[in-house]
PQR file of N, CA, C, O and H, with PARSE charges and radii, in Angstrom:
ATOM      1  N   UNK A   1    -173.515 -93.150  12.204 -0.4000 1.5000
ATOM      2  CA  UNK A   1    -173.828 -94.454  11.626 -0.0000 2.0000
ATOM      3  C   UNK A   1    -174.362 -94.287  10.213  0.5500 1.7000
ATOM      4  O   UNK A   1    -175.139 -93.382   9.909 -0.5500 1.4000
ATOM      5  N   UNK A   2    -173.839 -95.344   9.236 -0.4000 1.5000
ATOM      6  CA  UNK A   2    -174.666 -95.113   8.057 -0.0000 2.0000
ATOM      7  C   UNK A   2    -175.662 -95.748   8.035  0.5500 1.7000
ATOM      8  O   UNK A   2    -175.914 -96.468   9.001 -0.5500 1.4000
ATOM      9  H   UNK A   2    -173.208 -96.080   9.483  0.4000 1.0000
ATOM     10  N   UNK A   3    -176.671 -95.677   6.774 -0.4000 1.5000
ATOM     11  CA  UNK A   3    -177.752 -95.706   6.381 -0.0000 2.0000
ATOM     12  C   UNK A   3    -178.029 -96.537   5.315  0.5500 1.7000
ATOM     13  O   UNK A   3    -177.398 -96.143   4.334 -0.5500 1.4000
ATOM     14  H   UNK A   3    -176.467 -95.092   5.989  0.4000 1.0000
ATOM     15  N   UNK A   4    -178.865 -97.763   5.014 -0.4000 1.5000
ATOM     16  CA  UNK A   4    -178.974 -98.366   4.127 -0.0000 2.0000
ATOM     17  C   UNK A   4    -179.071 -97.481   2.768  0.5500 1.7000
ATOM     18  O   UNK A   4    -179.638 -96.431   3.068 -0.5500 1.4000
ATOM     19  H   UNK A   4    -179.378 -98.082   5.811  0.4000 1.0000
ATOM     20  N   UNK A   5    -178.753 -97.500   1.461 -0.4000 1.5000
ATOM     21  CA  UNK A   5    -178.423 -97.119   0.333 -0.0000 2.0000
ATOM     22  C   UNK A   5    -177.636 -95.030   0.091  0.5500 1.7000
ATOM     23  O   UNK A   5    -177.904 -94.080  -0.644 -0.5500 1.4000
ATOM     24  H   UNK A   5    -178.291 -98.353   1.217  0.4000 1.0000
ATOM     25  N   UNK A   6    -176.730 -95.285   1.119 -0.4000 1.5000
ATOM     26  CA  UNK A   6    -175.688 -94.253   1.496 -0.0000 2.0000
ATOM     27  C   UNK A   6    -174.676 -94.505   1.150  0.5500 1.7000
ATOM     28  O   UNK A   6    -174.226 -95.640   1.309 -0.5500 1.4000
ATOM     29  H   UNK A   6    -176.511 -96.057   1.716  0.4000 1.0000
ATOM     30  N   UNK A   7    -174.018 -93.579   0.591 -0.4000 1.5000
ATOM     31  CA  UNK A   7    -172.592 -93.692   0.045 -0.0000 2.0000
ATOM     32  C   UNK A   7    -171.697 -93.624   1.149  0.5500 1.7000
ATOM     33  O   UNK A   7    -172.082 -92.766   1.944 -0.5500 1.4000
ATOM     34  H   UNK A   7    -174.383 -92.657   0.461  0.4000 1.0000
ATOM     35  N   UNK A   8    -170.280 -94.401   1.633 -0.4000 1.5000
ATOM     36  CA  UNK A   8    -169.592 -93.947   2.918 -0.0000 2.0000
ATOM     37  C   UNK A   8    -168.255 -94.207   1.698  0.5500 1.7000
ATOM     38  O   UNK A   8    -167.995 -94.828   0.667 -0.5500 1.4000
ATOM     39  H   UNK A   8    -169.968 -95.098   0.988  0.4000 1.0000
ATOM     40  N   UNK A   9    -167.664 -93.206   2.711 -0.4000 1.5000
ATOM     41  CA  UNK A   9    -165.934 -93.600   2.419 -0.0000 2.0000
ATOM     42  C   UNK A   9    -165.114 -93.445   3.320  0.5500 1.7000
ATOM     43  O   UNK A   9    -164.887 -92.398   3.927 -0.5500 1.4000
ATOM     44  H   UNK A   9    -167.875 -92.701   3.549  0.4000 1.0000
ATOM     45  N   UNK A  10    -164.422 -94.878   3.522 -0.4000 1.5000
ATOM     46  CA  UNK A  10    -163.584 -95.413   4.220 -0.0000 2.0000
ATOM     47  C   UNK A  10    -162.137 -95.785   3.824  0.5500 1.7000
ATOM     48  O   UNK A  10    -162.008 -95.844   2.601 -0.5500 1.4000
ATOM     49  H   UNK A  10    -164.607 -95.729   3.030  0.4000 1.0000
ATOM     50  N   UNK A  11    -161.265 -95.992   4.370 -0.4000 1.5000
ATOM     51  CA  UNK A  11    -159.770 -96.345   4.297 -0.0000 2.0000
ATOM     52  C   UNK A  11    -159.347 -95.155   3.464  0.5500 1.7000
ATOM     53  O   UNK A  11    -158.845 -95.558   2.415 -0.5500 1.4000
ATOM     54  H   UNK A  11    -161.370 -95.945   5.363  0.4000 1.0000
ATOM     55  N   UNK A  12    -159.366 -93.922   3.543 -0.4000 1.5000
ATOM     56  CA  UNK A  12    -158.854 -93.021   2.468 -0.0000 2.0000
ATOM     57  C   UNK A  12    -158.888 -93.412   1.051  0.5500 1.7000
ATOM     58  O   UNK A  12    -157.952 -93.920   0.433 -0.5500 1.4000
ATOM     59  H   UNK A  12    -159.773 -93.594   4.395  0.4000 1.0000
ATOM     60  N   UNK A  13    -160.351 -93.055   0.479 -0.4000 1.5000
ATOM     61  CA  UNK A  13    -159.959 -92.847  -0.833 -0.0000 2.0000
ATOM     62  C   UNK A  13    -160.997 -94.169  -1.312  0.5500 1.7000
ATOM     63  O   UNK A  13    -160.964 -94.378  -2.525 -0.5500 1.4000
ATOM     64  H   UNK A  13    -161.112 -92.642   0.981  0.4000 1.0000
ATOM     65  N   UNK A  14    -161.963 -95.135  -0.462 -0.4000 1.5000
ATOM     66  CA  UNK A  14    -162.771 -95.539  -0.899 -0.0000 2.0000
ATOM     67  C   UNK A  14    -164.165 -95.789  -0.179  0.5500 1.7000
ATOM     68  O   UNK A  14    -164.567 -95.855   0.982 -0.5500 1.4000
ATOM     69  H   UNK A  14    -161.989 -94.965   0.523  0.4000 1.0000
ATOM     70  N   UNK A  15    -164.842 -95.924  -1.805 -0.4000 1.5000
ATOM     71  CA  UNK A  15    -166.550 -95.355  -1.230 -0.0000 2.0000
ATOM     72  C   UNK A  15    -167.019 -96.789  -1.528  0.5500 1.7000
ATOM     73  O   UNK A  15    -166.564 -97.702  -2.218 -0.5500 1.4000
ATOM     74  H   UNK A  15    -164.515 -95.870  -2.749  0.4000 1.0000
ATOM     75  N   UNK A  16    -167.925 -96.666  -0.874 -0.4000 1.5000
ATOM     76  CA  UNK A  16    -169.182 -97.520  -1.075 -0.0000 2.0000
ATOM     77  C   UNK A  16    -170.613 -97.413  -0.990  0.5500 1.7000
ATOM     78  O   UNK A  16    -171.123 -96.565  -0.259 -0.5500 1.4000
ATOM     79  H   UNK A  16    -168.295 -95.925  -0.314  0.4000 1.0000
ATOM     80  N   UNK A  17    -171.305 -98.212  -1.685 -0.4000 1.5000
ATOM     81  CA  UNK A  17    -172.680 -97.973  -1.144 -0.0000 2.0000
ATOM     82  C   UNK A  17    -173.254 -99.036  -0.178  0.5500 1.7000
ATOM     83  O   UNK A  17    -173.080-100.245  -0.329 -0.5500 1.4000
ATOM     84  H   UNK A  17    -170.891 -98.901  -2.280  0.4000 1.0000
ATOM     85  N   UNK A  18    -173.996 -98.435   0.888 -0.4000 1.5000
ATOM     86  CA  UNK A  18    -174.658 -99.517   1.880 -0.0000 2.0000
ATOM     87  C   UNK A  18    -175.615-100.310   1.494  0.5500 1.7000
ATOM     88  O   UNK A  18    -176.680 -99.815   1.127 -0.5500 1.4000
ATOM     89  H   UNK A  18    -174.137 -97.453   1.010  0.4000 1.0000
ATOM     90  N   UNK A  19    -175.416-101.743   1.501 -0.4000 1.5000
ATOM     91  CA  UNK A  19    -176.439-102.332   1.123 -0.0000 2.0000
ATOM     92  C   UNK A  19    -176.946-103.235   1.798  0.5500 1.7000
ATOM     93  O   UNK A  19    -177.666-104.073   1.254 -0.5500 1.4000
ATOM     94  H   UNK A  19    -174.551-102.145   1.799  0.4000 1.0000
ATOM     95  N   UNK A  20    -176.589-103.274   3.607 -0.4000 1.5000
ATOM     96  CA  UNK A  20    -176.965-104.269   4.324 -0.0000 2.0000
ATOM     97  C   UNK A  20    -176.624-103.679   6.013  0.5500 1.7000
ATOM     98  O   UNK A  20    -175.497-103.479   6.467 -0.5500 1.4000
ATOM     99  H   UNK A  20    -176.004-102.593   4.049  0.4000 1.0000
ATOM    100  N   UNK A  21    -177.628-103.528   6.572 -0.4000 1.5000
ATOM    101  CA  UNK A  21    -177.348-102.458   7.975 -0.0000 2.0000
ATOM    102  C   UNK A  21    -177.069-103.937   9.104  0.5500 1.7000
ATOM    103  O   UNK A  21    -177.802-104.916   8.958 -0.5500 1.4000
ATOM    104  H   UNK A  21    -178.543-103.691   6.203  0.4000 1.0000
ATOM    105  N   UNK A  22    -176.155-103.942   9.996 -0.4000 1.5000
ATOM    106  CA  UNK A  22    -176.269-104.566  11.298 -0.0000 2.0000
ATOM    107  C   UNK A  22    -175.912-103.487  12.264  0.5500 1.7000
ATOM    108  O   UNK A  22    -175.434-102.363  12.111 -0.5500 1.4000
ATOM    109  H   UNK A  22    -175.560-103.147  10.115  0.4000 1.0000
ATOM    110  N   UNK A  23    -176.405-104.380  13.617 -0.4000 1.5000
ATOM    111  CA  UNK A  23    -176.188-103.786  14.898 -0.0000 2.0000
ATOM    112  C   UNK A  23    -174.350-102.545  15.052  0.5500 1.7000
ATOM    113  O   UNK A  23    -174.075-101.372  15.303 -0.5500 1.4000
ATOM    114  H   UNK A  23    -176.794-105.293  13.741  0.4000 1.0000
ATOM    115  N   UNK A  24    -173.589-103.883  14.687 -0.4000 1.5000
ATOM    116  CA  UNK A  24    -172.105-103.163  14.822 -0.0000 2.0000
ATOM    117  C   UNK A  24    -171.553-103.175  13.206  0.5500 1.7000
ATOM    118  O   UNK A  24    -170.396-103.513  12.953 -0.5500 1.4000
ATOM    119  H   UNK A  24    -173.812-104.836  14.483  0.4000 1.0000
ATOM    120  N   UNK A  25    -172.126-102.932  12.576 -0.4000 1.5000
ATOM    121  CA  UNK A  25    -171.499-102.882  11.019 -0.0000 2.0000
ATOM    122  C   UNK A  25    -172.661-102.565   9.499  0.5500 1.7000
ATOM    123  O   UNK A  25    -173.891-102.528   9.531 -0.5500 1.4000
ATOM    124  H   UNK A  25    -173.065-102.657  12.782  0.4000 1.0000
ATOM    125  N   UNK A  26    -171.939-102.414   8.537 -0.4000 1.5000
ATOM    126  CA  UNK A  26    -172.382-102.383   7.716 -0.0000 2.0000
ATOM    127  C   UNK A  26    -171.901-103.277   6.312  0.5500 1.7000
ATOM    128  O   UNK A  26    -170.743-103.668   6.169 -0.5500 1.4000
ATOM    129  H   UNK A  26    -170.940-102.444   8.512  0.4000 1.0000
ATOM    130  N   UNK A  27    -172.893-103.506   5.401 -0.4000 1.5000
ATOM    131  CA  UNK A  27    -172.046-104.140   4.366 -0.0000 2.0000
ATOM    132  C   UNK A  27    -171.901-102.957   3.083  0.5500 1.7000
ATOM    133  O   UNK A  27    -172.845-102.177   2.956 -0.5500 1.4000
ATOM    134  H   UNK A  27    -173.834-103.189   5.517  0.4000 1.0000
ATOM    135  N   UNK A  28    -171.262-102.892   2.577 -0.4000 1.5000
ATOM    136  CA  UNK A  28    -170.856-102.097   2.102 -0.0000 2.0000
ATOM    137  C   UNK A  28    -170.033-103.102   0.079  0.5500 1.7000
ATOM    138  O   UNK A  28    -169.161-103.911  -0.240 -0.5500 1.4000
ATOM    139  H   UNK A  28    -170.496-103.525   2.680  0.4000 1.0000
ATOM    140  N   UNK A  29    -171.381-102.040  -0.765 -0.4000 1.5000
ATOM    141  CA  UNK A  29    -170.956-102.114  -2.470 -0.0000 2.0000
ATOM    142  C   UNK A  29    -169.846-101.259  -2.582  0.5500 1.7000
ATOM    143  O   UNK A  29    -170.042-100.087  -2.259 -0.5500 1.4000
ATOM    144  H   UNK A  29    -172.089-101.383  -0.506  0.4000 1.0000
ATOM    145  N   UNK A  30    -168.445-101.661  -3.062 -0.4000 1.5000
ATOM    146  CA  UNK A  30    -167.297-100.706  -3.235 -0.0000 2.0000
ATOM    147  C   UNK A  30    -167.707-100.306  -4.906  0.5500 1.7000
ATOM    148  O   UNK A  30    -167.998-101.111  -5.791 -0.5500 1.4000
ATOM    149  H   UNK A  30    -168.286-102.613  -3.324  0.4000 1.0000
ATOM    150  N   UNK A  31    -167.641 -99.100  -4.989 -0.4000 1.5000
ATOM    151  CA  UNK A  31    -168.115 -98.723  -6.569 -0.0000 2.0000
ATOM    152  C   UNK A  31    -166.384 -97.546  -6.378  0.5500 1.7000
ATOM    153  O   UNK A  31    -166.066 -97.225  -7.524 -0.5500 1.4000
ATOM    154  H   UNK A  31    -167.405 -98.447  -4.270  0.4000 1.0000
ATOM    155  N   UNK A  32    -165.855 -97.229  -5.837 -0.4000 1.5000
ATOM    156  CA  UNK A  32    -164.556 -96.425  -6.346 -0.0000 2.0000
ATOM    157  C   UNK A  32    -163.456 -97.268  -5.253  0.5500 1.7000
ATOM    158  O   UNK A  32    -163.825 -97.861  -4.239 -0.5500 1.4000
ATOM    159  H   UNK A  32    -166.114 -97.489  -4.906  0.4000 1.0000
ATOM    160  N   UNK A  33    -162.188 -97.167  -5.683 -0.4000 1.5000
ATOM    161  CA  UNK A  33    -161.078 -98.001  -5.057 -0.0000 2.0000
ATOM    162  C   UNK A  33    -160.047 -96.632  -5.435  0.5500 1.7000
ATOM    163  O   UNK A  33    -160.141 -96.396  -6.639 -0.5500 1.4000
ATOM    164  H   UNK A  33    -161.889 -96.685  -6.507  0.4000 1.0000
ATOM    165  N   UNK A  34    -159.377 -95.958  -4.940 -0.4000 1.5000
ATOM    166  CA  UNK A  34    -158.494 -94.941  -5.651 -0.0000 2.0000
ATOM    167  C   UNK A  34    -156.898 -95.217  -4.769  0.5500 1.7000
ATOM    168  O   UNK A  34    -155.839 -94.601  -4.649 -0.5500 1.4000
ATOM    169  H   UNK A  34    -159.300 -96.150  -3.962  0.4000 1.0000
ATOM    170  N   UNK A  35    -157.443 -96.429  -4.308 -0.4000 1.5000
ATOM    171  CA  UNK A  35    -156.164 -97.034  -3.728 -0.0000 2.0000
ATOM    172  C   UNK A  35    -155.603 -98.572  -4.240  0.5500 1.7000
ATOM    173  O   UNK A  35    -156.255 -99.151  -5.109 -0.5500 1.4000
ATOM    174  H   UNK A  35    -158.304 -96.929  -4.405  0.4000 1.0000
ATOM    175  N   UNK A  36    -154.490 -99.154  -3.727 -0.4000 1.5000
ATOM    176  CA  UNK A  36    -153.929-100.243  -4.017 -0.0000 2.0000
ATOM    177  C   UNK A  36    -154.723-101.117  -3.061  0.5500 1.7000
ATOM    178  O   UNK A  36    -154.621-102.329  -3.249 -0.5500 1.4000
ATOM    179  H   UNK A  36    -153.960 -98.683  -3.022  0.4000 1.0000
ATOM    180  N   UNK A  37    -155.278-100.818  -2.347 -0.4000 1.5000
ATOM    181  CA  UNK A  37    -156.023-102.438  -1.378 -0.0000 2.0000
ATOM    182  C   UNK A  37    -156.867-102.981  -2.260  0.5500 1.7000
ATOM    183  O   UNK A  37    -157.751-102.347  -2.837 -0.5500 1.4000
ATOM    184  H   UNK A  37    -155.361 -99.833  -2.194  0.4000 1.0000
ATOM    185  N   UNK A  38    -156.594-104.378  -2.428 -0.4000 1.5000
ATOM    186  CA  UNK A  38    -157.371-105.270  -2.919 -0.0000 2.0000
ATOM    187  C   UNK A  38    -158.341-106.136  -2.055  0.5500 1.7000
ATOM    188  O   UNK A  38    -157.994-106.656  -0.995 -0.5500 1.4000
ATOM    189  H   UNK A  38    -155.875-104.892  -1.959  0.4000 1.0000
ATOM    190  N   UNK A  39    -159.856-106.269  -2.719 -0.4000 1.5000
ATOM    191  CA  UNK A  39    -160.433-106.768  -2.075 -0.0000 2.0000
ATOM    192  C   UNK A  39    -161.348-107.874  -2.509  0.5500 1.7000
ATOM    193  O   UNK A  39    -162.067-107.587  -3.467 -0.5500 1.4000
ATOM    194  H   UNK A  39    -160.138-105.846  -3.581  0.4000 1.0000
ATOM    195  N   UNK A  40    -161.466-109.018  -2.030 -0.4000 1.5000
ATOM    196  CA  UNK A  40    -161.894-110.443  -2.810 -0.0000 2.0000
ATOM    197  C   UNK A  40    -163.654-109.953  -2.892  0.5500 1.7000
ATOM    198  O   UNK A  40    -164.415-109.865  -1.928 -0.5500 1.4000
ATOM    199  H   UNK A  40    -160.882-109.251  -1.252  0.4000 1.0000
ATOM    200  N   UNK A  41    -163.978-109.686  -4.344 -0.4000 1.5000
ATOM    201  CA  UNK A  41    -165.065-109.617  -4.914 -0.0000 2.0000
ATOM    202  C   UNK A  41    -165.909-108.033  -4.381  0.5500 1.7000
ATOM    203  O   UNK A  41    -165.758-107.614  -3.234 -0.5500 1.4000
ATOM    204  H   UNK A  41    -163.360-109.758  -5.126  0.4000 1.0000
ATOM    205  N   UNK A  42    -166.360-107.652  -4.919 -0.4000 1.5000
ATOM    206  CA  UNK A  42    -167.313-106.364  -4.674 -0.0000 2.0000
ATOM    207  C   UNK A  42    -167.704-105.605  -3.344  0.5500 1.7000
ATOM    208  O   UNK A  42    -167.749-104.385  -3.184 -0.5500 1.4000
ATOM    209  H   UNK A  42    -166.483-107.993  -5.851  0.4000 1.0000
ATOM    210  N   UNK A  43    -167.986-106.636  -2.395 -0.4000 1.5000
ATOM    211  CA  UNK A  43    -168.409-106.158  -1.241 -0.0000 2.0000
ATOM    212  C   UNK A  43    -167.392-105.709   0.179  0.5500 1.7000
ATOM    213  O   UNK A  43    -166.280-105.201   0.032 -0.5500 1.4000
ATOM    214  H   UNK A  43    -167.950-107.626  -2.525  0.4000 1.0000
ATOM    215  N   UNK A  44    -167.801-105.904   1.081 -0.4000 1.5000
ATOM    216  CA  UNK A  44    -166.847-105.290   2.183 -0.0000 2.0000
ATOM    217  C   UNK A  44    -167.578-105.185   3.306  0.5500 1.7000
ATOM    218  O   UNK A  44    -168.739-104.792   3.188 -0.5500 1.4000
ATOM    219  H   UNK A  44    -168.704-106.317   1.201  0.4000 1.0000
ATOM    220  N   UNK A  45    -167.057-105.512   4.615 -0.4000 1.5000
ATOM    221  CA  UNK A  45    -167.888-105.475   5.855 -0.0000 2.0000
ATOM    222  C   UNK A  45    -166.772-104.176   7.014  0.5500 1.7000
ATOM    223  O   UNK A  45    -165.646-104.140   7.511 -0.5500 1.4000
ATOM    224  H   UNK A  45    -166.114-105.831   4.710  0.4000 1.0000
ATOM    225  N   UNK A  46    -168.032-103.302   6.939 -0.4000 1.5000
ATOM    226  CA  UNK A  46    -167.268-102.021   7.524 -0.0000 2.0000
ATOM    227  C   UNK A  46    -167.498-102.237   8.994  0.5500 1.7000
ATOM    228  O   UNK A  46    -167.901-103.398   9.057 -0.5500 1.4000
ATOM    229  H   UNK A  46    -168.947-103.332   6.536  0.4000 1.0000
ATOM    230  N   UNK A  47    -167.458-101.745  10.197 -0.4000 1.5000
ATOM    231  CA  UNK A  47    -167.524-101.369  11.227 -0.0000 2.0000
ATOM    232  C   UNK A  47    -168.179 -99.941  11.231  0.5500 1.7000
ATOM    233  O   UNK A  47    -167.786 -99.066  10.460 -0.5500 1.4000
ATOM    234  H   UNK A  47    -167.131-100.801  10.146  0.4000 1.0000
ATOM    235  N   UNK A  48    -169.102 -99.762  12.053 -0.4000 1.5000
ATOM    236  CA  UNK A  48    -169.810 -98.425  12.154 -0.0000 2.0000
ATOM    237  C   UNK A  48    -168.756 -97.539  12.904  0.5500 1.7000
ATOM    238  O   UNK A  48    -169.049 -96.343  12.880 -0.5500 1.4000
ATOM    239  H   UNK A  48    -169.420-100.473  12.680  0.4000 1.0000
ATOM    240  N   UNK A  49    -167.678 -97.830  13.517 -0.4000 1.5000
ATOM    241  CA  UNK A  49    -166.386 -96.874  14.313 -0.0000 2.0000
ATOM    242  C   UNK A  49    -165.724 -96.664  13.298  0.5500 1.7000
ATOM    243  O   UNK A  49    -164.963 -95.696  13.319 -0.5500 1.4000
ATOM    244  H   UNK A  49    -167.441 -98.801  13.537  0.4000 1.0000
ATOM    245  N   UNK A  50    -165.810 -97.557  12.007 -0.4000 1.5000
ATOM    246  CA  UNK A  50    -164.371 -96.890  11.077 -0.0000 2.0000
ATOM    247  C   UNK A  50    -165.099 -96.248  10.064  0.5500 1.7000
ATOM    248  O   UNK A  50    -164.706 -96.216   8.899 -0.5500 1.4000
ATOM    249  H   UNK A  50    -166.428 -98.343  11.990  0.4000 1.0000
ATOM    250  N   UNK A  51    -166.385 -95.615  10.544 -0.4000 1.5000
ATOM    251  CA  UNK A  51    -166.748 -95.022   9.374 -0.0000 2.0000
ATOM    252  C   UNK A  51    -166.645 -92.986   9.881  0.5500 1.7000
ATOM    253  O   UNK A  51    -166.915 -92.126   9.043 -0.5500 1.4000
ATOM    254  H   UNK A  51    -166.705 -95.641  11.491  0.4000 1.0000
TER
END
């Protein structure tokens, strides 16, 4: 599980930083994208299994 202000990287090839812990997830600051997925505005809601 991550950790509030932890870097994770998910979907191959992008990171984020944690900036909001729940029970089954995390929210997640995308600061690198080294892929084509686009994502509406900065943030991102991960799942603690897809990390």
């Amino acid at each position: 599980m991550a950790e509030l202000g932890e870097y994770i990287f998910f979907k191959n090839g992008i990171k984020g930083l944690v900036e909001k812990f729940n029970q089954n997830s995390v929210i997640a600051n995308i600061s690198e994208n080294n892929k084509e997925l686009q994502f509406e505005g900065k943030r991102t809601v991960v799942a603690h299994k897809k990390l």
